[in-house]
C-alpha positions in Angstrom: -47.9 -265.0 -10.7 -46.5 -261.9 -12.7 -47.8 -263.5 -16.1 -51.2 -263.5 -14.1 -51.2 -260.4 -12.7 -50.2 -258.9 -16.4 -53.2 -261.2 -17.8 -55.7 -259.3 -15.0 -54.3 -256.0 -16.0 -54.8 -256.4 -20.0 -58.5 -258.6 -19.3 -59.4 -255.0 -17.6 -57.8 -252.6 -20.5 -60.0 -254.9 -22.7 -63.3 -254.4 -21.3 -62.2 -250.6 -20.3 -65.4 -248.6 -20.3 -67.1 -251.5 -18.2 -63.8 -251.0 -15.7 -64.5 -247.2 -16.0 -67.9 -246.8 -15.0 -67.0 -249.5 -12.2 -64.1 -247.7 -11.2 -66.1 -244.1 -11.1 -68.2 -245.7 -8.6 -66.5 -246.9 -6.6 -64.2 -243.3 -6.3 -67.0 -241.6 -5.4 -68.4 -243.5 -3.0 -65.3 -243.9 -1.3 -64.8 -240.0 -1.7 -67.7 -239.7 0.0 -66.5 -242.0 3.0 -63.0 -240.6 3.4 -64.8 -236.4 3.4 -67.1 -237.9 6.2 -64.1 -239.0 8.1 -62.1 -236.4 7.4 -64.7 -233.8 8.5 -65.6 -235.6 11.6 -61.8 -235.6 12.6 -61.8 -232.0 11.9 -65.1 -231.0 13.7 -63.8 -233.0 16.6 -60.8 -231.6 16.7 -62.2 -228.2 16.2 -64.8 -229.2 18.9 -62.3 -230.0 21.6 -60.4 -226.9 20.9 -63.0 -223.8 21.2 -61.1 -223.9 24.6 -58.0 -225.0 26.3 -56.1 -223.1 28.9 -58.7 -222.5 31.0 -59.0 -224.5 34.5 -62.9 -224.2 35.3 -65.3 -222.5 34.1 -67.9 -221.2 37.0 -71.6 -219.9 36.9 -74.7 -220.4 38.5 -75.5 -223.9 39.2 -77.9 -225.6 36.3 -75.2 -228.5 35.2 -72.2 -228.9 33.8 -73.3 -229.0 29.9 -75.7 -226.4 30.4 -72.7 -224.0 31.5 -70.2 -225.3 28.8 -73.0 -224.2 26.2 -73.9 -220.4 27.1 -70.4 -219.7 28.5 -68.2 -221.4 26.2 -70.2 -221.6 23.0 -72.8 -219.1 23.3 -75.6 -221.3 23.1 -78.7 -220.9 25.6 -78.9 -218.7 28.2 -77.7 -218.4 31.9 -80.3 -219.8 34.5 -79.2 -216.8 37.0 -76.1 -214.7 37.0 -73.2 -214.8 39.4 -72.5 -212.1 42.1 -69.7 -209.9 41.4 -68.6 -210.0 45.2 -68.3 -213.8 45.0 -66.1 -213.1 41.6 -64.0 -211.0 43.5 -63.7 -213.7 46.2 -62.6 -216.5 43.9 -60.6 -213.8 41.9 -58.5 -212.6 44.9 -57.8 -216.6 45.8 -54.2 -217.6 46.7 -54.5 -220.7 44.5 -55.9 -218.5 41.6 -53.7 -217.2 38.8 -56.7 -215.1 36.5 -59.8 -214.8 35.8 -61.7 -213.5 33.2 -65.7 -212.3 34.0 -68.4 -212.6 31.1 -71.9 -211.4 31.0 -74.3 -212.6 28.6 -77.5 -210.9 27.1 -76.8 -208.7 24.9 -77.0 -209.0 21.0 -76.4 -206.8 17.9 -77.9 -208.0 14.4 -78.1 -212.1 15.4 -74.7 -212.3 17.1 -74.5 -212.6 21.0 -72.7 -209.7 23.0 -69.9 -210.7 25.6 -68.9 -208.1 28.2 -65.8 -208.9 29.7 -62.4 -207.3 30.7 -59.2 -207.5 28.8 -57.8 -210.7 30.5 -60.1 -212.4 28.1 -57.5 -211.6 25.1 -54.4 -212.1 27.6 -55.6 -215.6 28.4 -58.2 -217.2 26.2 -56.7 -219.8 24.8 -58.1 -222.4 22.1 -56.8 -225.2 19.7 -54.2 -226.4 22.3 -53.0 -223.4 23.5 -53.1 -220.6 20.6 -53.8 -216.9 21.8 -56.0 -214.9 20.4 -54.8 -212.2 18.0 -55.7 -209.4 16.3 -56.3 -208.7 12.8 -56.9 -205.1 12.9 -56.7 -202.5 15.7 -56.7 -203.6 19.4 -58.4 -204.2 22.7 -61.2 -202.3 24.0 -59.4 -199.4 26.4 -62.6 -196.7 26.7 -66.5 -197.5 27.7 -67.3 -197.8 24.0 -65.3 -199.5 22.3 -65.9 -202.4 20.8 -63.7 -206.3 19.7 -65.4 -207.9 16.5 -65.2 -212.0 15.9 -63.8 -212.3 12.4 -67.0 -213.9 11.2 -69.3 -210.9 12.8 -67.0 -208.3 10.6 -66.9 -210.3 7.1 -70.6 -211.0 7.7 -71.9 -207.2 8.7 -68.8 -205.5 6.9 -67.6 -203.4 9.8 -64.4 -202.0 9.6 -62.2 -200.4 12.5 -64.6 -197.0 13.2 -67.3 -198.5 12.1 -70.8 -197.5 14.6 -72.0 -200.9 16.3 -75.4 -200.6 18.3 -76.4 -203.2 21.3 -79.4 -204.6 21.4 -81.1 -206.3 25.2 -82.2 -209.5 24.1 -80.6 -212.6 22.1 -81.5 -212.8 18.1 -82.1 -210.1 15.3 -85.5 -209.7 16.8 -84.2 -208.0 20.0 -87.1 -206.0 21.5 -84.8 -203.1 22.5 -81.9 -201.4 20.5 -79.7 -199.0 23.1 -79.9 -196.2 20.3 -78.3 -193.6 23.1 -75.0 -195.4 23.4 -73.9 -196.5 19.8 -70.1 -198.4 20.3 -67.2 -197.8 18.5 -65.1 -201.2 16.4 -61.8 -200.6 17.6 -60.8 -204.1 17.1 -61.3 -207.3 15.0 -59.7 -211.0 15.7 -58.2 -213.0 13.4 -60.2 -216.3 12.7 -60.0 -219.1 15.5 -62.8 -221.5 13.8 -64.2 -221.1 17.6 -67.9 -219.4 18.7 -65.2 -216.7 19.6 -65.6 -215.7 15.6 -69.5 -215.1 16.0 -69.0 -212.8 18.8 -69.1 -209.3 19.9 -66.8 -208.4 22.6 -67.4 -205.6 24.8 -66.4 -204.1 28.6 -68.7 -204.8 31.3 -68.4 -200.7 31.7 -69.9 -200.7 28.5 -72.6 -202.8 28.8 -73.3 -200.7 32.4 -73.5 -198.0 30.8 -76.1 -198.9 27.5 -78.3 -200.4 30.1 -78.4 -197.0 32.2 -78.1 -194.5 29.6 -75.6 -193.0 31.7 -72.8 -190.6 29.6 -69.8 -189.9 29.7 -66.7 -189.1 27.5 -65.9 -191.9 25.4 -62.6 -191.8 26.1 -63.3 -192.5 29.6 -61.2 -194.9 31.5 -63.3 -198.6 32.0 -64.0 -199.1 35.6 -63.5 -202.3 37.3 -65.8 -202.7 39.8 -69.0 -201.0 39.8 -71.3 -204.3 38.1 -73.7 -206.1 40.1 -73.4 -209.4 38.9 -72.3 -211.6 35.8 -73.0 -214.8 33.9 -69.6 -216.9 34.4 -66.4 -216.5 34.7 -63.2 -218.2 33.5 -60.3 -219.6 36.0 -56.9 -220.3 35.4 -55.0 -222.2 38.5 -51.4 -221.3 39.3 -51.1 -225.2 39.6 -53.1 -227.9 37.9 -52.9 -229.5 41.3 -55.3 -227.5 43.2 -58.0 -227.7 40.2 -60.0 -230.5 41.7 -59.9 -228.8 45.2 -60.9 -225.7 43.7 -63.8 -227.2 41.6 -65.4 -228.8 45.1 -65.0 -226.0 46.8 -66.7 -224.1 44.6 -69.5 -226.7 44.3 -70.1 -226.6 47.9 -70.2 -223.0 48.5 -72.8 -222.0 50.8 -73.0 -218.2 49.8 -74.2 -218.7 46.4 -75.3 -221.4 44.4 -72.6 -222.3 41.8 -71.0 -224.8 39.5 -67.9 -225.4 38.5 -66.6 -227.7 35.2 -63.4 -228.7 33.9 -64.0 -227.4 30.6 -62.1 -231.0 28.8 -64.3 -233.4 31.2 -67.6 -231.5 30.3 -66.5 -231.0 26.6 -66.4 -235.2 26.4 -70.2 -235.0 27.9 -71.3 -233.1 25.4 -69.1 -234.6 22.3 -70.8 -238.3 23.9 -74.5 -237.1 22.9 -73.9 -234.7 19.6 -71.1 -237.1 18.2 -73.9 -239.4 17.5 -75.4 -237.9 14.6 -71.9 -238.2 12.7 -71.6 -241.6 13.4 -74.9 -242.0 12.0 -73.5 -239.9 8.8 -70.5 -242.1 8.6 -72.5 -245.3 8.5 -74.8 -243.7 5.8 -71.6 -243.1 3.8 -70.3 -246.5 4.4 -73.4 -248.2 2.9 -72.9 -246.1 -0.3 -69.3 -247.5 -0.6 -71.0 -251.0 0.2 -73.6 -249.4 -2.8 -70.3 -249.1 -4.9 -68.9 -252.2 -4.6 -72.0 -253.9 -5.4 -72.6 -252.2 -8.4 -68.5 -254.2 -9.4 -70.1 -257.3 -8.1 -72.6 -257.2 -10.8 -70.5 -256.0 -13.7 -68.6 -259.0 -12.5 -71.5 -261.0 -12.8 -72.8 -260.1 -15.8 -69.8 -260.5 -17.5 -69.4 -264.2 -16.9 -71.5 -265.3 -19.0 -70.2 -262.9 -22.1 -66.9 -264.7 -20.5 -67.7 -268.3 -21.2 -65.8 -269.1 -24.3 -62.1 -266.7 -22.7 -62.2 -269.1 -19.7 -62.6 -271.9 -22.3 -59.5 -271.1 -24.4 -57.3 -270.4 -21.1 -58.2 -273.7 -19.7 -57.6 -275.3 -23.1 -53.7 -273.9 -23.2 -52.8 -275.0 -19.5 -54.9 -272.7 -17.3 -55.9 -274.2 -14.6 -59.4 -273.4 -12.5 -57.2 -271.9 -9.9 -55.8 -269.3 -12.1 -59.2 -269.1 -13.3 -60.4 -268.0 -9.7 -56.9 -266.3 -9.6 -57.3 -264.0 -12.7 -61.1 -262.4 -11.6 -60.2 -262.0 -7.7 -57.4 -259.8 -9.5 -59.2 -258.3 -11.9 -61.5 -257.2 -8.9 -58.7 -256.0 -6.9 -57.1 -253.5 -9.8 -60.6 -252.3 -9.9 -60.8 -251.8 -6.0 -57.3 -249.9 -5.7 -58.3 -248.1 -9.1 -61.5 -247.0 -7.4 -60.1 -246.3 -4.2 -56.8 -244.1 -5.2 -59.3 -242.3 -7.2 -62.1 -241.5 -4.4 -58.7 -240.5 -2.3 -57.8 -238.2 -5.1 -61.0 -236.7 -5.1 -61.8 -236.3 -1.4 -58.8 -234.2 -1.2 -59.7 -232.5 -4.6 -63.1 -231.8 -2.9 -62.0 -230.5 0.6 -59.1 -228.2 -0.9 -62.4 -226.6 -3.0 -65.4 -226.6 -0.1 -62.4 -225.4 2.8 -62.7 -222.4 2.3 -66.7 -222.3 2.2 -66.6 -224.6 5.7 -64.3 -222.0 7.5 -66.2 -219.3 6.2 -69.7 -220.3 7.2 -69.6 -223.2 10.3 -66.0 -221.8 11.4 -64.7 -225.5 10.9 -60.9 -225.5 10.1 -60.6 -228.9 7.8 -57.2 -230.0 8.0 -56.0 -231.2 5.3 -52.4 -233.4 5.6 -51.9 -237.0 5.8 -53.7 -240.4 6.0 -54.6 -241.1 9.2 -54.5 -244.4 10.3 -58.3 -244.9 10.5 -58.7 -243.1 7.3 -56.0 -245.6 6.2 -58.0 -248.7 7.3 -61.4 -247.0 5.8 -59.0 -247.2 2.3 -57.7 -251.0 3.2 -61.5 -252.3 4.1 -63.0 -251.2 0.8 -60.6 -253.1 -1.5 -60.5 -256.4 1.1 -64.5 -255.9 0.7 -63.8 -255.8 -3.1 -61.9 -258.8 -2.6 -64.2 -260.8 -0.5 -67.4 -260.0 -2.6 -65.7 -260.8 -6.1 -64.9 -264.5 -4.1 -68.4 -265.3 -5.5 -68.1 -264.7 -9.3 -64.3 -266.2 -8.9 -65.9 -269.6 -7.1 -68.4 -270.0 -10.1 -65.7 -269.4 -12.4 -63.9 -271.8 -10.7 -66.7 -274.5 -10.9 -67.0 -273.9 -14.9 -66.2 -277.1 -16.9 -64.1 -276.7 -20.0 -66.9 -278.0 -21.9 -69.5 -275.9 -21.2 -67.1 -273.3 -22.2 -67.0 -274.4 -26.2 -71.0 -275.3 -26.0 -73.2 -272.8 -28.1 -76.2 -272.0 -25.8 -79.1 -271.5 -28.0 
């Protein structure tokens, strides 16, 4: 077996720049299948961490993914706001640890506007439990000051000081620009590859006071309770075991129509209808490794012929048409594992290079460590592919007489 796996290995170095080109394809199309994977692990992962922490999420009633999107990932609007009295009802619960109120509207240059209070930096949580954290400066503490998402400072250069200006209306088209009430940066987060990134942070003070024109020193204490209503609100249980009975009871009030999600049961609705378009992606990445492996079959192929009079002289010292079928299913096979630690060596090459872009632009964290195991059988499928396809060249090797080997074909 060694003799014939040595045999393989010098057939190959013979016909190298054949092997080469083969080899070439095959890397890159299996490149091309491990980046997929590896980017839909990561955008999944990324996906089901924008949030965690968090017990419900509440706001009027218009569905569960409806909520998720506008609350959570800024995404669409609210259908109606929630009453501040009924916040203050759920907030003042027995059973209730925090909450955190957000009101949605507002833009300034393309990014959304949240309002909130500073419980949203004491208890946000995303990626399994990280905090947010600051990057420069602080919270908000006076009427105008103002939190930047990392993406919205890198993107607009805003620095700590630096003038922001509200607009009433989602999108760099906003019909009106509160021009009397310019906010102060007095903060800017640290990247969380969440919609958190993209966003403007704000106290609901301050967004009281920009759509009253009302004054005021800007140092001026942030008030707690003088808003009429709000978007949705966060809700974190002092036990997990009252969540359900909190979520009903919520559902079925009677003073207000409301709906409450559990932010990891409606983040699985939504991942089951936009997780199809990478499956689709995966499968067109798939059929180019398929496309790779072809392109060996016929090298394979082609080369038989140009063959003839090699598998001649080995059968004519011994060789028998097993090692015959022997020596090209492992010829095929150092291609395949050639081809594949190759396209492993440049998926990681590739992802170390366009990480930095990804964060950057779509806030997607790639992770970059270990195999997985289902990149692992992506790896172990292509060569036993390799394998099974080069079966056919190998079987009309096989079938070859010794003959027809030493006949000049005219």
């Amino acid at each position: 077996m060694s003799a014939l796996i040595g045999l393989a290995l010098r057939s190959v170095w013979n016909r190298r720049g054949t092997a080469a080109l083969t080899v070439f394809a095959i890397a890159v199309s299996v490149a091309l299948l491990l980046g997929v994977q590896m980017l839909r692990t990561s955008a999944k992962d990324s996906f089901a961490g924008t949030i965690s922490g968090t017990d419900l999420v509440v706001g009027a009633r218009s569905g569960p993914i409806n909520l998720l999107l506008y609350a959570v990932f800024r995404v669409g609007e609210p259908t109606a706001n929630v009453s501040w009295a009924t916040y203050e009802l759920v907030a003042r619960h027995r059973d209730v640890a925090w909450t955190v109120p957000l009101s949605l509207g507002d833009s300034h240059r393309g990014y959304r506007v949240v309002g909130t209070d500073a419980g949203y930096f004491a208890h946000y949580r995303y990626a399994g439990g990280r905090p947010l954290r600051f990057a420069e400066g602080t919270a908000f503490r006076a009427d105008d000051d103002v939190v930047l998402g990392r993406d919205v400072a890198d993107a607009l250069g805003y620095r700590l000081g630096s003038r922001v200006v509200l607009a009433h209306g989602i999108g760099a088209g906003s019909f009106l620009q509160h021009e009397t009430r310019p906010l102060r940066v007095v903060g800017i987060l640290e990247r969380t590859g969440t919609p958190v990134d993209r966003t403007v942070h704000v106290s609901l003070a301050a967004l009281d006071k920009v759509h009253s024109g009302a004054g005021g020193s800007p140092a001026s204490a942030v008030p707690q309770a003088a808003h009429a209503s709000i978007s949705a609100f966060l809700v974190g249980m002092k036990s997990r075991d009252t969540v359900l009975v909190m979520q009903r009871a919520l559902n079925e009030y009677r003073g207000e129509a409301l709906q409450a999600v559990i932010p990891g049961v409606a983040l699985a609705q939504l991942w089951s209808i936009v997780g199809v378009a990478d499956r689709v992606l995966l499968m067109v990445a798939a059929c180019v490794a398929l496309a790779g492996l072809l392109g060996m079959l016929a090298a394979i192929l082609t080369s038989l012929n140009e063959r003839r009079r090699e598998m001649a002289i080995l059968r004519s010292v011994g060789a028998r048409p097993r090692h015959i079928f022997g020596l090209l299913m492992l010829e095929a096979g150092v291609l395949a594992l050639a081809g594949a630690a190759c396209g492993l060596a440049l998926a990681y090459a590739l992802l170390f290079l366009v990480r930095p872009w990804l964060a950057g632009r779509f806030g997607l964290d790639v992770a970059v460590g270990g195999l997985t195991a289902i990149e692992g059988a992506l790896l172990l499928a292509v060569v036993a592919a390799a394998l099974v396809l080069s079966a056919y060249p190998a079987w009309r090797a096989y079938r070859v007489a010794l003959a027809d080997g030493l006949t000049v074909r005219l």
